[in-house]
C-alpha positions as CSV (number, residue, x, y, z in Angstrom):
1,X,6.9,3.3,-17.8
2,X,7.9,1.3,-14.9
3,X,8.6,4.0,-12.7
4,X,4.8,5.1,-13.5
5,X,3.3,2.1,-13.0
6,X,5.5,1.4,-9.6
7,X,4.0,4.8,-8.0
8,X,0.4,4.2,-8.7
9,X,0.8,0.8,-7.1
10,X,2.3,3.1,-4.2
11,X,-0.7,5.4,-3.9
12,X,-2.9,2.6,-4.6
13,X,-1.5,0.4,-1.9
14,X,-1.3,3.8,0.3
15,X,-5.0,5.1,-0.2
16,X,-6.1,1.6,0.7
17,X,-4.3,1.8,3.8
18,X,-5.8,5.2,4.8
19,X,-9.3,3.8,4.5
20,X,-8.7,0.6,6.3
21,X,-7.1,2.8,9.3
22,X,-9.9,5.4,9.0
23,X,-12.9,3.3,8.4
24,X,-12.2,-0.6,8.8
25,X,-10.0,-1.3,11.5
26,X,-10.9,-1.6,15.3
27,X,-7.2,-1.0,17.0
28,X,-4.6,0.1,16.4
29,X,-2.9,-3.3,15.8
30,X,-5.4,-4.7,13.1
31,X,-5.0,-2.0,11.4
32,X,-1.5,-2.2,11.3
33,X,-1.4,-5.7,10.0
34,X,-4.1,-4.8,8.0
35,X,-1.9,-1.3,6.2
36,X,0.9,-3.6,5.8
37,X,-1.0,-6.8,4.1
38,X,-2.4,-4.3,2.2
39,X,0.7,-2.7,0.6
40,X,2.4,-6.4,0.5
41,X,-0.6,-7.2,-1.5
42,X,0.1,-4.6,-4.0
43,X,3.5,-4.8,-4.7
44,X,3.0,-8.1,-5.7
45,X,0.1,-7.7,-7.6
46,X,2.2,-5.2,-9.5
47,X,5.0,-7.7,-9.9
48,X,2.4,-10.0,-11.7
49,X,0.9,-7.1,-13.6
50,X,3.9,-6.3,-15.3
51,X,5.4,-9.3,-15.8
52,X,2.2,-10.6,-17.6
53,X,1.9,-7.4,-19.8
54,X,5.3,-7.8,-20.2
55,X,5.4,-11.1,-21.4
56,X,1.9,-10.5,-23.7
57,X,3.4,-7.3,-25.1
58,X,7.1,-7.9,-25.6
59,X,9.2,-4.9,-25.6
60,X,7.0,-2.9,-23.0
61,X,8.7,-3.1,-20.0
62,X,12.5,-3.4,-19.0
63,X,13.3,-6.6,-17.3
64,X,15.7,-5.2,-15.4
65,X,14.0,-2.6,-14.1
66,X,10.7,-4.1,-12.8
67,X,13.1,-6.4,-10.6
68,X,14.8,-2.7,-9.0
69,X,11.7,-1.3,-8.9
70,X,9.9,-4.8,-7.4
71,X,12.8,-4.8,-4.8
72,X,12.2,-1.4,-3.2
73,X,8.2,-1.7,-3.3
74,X,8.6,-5.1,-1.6
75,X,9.7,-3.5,1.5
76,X,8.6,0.2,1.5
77,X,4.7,0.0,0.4
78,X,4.3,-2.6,3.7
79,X,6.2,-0.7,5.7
80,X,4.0,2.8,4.4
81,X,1.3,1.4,4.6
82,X,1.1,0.2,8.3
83,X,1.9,3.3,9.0
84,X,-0.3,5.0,6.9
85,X,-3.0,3.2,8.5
86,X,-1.8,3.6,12.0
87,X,-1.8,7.4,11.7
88,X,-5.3,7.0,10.3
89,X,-6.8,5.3,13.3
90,X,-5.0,7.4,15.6
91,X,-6.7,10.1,13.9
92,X,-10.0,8.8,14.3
93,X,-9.5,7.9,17.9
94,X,-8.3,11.7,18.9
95,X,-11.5,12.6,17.1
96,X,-13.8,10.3,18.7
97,X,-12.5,11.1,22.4
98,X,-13.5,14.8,21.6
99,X,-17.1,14.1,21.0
100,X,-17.2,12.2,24.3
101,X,-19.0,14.4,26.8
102,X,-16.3,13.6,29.7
């Protein structure tokens, strides 16, 4: 159950960071900051998630195992995600200068 909930924060946090890269950000460097905010933002969000359900529902979730599986989305969905989003923008800038009529 934790593992499932863990990698649909990932995809979460990741999608997110496509569309800010594809359709929010301005350069390259905003939507860095922006991807990895983003991905910080959801691993703790699932931290809090799980822990609350966790503490409503008693006997859902392994203790033990949301901290592993806190520990390795704290630094991997930030770091994903900035990249995620800086691919995205690079994307759309490639695609832009090929419309350009010079």
């Amino acid at each position: 159950m934790e593992t499932i909930t863990a990698l649909v924060a990932c995809a979460v946090a990741f999608a997110l960071s496509y569309y800010i890269g594809y359709v929010v950000a301005n350069n390259t460097l905003s939507a860095v900051l922006a991807g990895a905010g983003s991905g910080l933002a959801f691993a703790v969000v699932y931290f809090i998630a799980t822990v609350s359900v966790g503490m409503l529902l008693p006997g859902t979730f392994d203790p033990r195992q949301l901290g592993i599986h806190f520990l390795i989305l704290l630094p991997v969905t930030p770091i994903g995600s900035a990249l995620i989003a800086a691919y995205a923008h690079r994307h759309l800038e490639r695609l832009e200068s090929r419309r350009l009529p010079f």
